[in-house]
N, C-alpha and C positions, 0 to 999 in steps of 0.2 A: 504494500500500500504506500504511494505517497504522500511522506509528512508534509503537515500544516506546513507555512511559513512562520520563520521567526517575526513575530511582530514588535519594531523595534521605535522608540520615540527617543529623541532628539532634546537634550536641555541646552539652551541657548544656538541663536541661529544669527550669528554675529560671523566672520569672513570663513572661520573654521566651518562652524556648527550647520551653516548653509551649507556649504560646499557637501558634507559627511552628509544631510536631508539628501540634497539631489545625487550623490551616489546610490545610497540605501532605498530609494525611489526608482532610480532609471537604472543604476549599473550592477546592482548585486544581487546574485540569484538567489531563490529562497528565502528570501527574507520581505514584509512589507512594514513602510513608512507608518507607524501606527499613531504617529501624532507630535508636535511639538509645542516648547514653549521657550519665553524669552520674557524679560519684561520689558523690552521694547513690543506693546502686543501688537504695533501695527505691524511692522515687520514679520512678524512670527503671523501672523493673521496672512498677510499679502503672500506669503512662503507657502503656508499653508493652501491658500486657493489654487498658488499655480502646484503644486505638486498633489492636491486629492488627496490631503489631512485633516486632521484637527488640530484644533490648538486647545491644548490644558492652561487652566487659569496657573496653574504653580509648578515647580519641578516636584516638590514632593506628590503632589495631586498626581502627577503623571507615571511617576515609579511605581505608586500604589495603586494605579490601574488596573484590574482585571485586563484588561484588553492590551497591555503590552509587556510583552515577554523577557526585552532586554534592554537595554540606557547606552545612549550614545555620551557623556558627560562633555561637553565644550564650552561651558561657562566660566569664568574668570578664577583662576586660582586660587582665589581667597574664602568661595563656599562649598571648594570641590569636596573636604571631608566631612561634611553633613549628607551630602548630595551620595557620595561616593557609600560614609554608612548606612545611607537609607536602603541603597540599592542590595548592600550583605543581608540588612533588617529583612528583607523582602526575597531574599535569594534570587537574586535577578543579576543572570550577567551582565558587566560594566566594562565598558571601553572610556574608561578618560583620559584624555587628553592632558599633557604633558605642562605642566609641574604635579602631580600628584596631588601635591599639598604645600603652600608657602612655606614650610619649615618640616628640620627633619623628625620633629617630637609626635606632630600631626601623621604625616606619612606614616611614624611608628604603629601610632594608633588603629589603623587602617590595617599593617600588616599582622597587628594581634587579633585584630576584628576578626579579619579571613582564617589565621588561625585555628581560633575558637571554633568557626564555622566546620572545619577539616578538608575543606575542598577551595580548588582555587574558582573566584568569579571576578576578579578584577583583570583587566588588561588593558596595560598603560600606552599610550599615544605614540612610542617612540617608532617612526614609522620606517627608519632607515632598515633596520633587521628585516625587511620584507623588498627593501628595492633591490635591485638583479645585482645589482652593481658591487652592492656590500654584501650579499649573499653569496656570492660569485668569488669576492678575494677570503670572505671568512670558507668557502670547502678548500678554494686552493691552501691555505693555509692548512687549514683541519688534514689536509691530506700528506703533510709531511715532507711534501716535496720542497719546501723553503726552507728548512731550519726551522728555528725558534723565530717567533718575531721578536727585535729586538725596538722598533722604534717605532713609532706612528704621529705623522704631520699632516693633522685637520688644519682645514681652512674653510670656514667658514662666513661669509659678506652677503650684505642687502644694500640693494640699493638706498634703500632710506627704513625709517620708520615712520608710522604712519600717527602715531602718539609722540606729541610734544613731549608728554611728560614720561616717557622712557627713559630712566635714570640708571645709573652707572650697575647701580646691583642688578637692576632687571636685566642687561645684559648677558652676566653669572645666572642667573636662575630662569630666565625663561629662553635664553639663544645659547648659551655653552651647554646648557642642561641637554642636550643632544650629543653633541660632543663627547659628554660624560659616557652617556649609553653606548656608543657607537667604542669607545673606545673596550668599555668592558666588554662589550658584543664580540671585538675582534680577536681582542688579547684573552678573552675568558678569565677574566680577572677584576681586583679590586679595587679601587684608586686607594692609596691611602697617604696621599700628601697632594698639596695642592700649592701652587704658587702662582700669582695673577699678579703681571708688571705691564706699563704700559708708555707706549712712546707719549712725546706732547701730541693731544687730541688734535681731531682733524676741525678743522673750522665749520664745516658742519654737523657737526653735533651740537644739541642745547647747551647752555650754559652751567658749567661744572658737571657735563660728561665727560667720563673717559673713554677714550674713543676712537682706535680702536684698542682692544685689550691682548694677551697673550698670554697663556695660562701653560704651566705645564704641571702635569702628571707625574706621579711616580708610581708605578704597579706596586702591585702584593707582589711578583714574581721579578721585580729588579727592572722590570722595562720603561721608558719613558715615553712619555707624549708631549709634544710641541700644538697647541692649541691657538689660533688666530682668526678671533672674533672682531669682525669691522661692521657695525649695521649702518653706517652710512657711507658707503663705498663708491656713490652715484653711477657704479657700472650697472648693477646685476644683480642677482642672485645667483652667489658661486658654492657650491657646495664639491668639496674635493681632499681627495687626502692620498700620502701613501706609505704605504706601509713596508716597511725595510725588515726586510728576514737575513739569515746567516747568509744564504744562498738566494739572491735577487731582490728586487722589490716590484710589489703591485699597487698600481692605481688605479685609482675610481675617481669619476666625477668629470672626464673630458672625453666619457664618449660619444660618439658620431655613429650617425648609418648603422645603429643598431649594433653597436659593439659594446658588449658590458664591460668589459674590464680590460684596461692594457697595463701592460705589463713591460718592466726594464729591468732585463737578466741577461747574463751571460751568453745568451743566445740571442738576443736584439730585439727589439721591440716598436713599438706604434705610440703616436700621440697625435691630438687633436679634437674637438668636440666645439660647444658654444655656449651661451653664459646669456638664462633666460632670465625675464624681469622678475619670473613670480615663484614661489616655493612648490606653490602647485601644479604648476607646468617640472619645474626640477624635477618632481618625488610623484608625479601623475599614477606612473605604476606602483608608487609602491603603496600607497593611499588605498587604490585600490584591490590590492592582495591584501591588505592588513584588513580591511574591512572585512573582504571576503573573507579568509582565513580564521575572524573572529565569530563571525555569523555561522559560518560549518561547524566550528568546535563548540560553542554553545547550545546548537540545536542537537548535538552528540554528546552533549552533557561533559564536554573538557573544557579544556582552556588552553589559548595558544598564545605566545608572544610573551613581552615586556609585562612582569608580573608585578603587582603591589611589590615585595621586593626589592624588583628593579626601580620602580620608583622611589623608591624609600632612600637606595643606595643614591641615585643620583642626587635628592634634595639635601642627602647628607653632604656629597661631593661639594654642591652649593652654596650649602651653606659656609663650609671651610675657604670656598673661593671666596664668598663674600667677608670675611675676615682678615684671608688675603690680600682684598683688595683695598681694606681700609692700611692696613701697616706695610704692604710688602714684603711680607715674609714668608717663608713657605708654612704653611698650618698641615697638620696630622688632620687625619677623615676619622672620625669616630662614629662605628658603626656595631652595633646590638649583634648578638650571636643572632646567624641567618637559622631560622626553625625549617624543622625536616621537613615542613609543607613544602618548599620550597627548592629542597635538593633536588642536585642534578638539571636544575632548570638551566636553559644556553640562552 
């Protein structure tokens, strides 16, 4: 017999939360649109007509729905862990979107919540572990033919931001917060130091940003990471890194003509690709496999992807960057013993 569709609603429909409605409506199989809210309601109302929704007066109203089975969470990081325990209260799997939670003590909360519960139903926003490109250098890797990875150089730039008041911390915690996952995604590892220095800011940034920033990493396993965050770069959105093994290095993030990953090794290699305005044009596919991929595991009663965990680790990361970033000094990552819910998770 053909199962029902996941019936999934949408909290806040702001650049993200839209974008995740009209995938989960037109591009994702098995699943339907089962309703959103925002408190912007004209927005959320005018969304709602073109896509054949409703719209719930509250996000809590909306979890606690009989009629929808799972929560898209893309509202502002500051009420994601009410939002985030309402959906465990309800046993309703949760996709939210990336910061987990403003701070690492909330985050916690959230991964004892699941705990309790014994099964995982959170999965966090990080959408990179799903695009081809970092999926493609994390098997070459996994598969041993490089050595050890010994180094990894993110580069991370936006053309602009679109908030005035994007300030020097939000940098750290909602644009290297990727960084953070990506880097433990490849190395399979910790961060446990964190050091955030930065040249004199670019003139366009607001006044007393930093801007752009440069964070580096220090693994659980002795590796490091070179991190360079610029959100007002007036090119692009560049999203790229590469990763240096004993034996060669791979890149991501300049490819062309459907080439996922090039590669500079002892046997010679390719480069070239181009550098789109918008994050959603960059990560197109991997938005959409992360959606999908979370929609299948849910209605299979699993969980796939960047788990409460992994969010927890990165707002920890964040948090020590943003300490960082007041003194310039490298800070220690302090992080809670990871609970066996959670072992073995990549």
């Amino acid at each position: 017999m053909t199962r029902p569709p996941l019936r999934v609603g949408v909290i806040g429909v702001g650049l993200m939360g839209s974008d995740h409605a009209e995938r989960i409506a037109l591009r994702t199989a098995g699943v339907l649109l089962a309703g959103v809210t925002d408190p912007d309601t004209e927005r959320a109302r005018a969304l709602a007509e073109r896509l054949g929704t409703t719209v719930h007066d509250d996000p809590f109203a909306l979890i606690a729905s009989p009629d929808v089975d799972a929560v898209v969470v893309a509202s502002p990081g500051f009420v994601h862990e009410d939002q985030v325990l309402a959906c465990l209260e309800h046993g309703k799997g949760v996709l939210c979107e990336k910061p987990l939670t403003m701070d690492d003590e909330s985050s916690l909360r959230l991964v004892e919540a699941e705990e309790a519960l014994g099964r995982r139903l959170v999965t966090v926003g990080f959408m990179r572990r799903f695009d081809p490109e970092y999926t493609a250098v994390k098997a070459a890797l996994a598969s041993g033919a490089h050595g050890r990875l010994l180094l990894l150089h993110n580069t991370h730039r936006n053309r602009s931001v679109p908030n005035a008041d994007f300030r020097s911390e939000m940098i750290v915690r909602d644009s290297l917060a990727h960084e953070v996952d990506a880097s433990r995604f490849l190395f399979g590892q910790e961060v446990v130091e964190v050091t955030v220095l930065s040249p004199a800011p670019t003139s366009h940034a607001g006044a007393g940003v930093v801007d752009p920033q440069v964070a580096v990493f220090r693994m659980s396993g002795g590796g490091l990471v070179t991190n360079e965050v610029f959100v007002n770069s007036q090119v692009g959105y560049e999203v790229r890194f590469e990763a240096v093994a004993e034996r060669g290095s791979l890149t991501a993030g300049l490819a062309s003509s459907g080439v996922l990953c090039t590669r500079v090794t002892t046997d010679g290699g390719a480069w070239g690709g181009v550098v789109p305005d918008d994050y959603r044009t960059r990560f197109a596919r991997a938005y959409d496999a992360e959606v999908q991929a979370w929609a299948d595991a849910v209605r299979a009663g699993t969980a796939v992807g960047p788990s409460a965990w992994d969010g927890y680790a990165a707002t920890a990361v964040s948090t020590a960057g943003m300490a960082s970033l007041a003194s310039g000094l490298p800070v220690p990552v302090r992080l809670a013993t990871q609970p066996a819910l959670y072992a073995g998770d990549d």
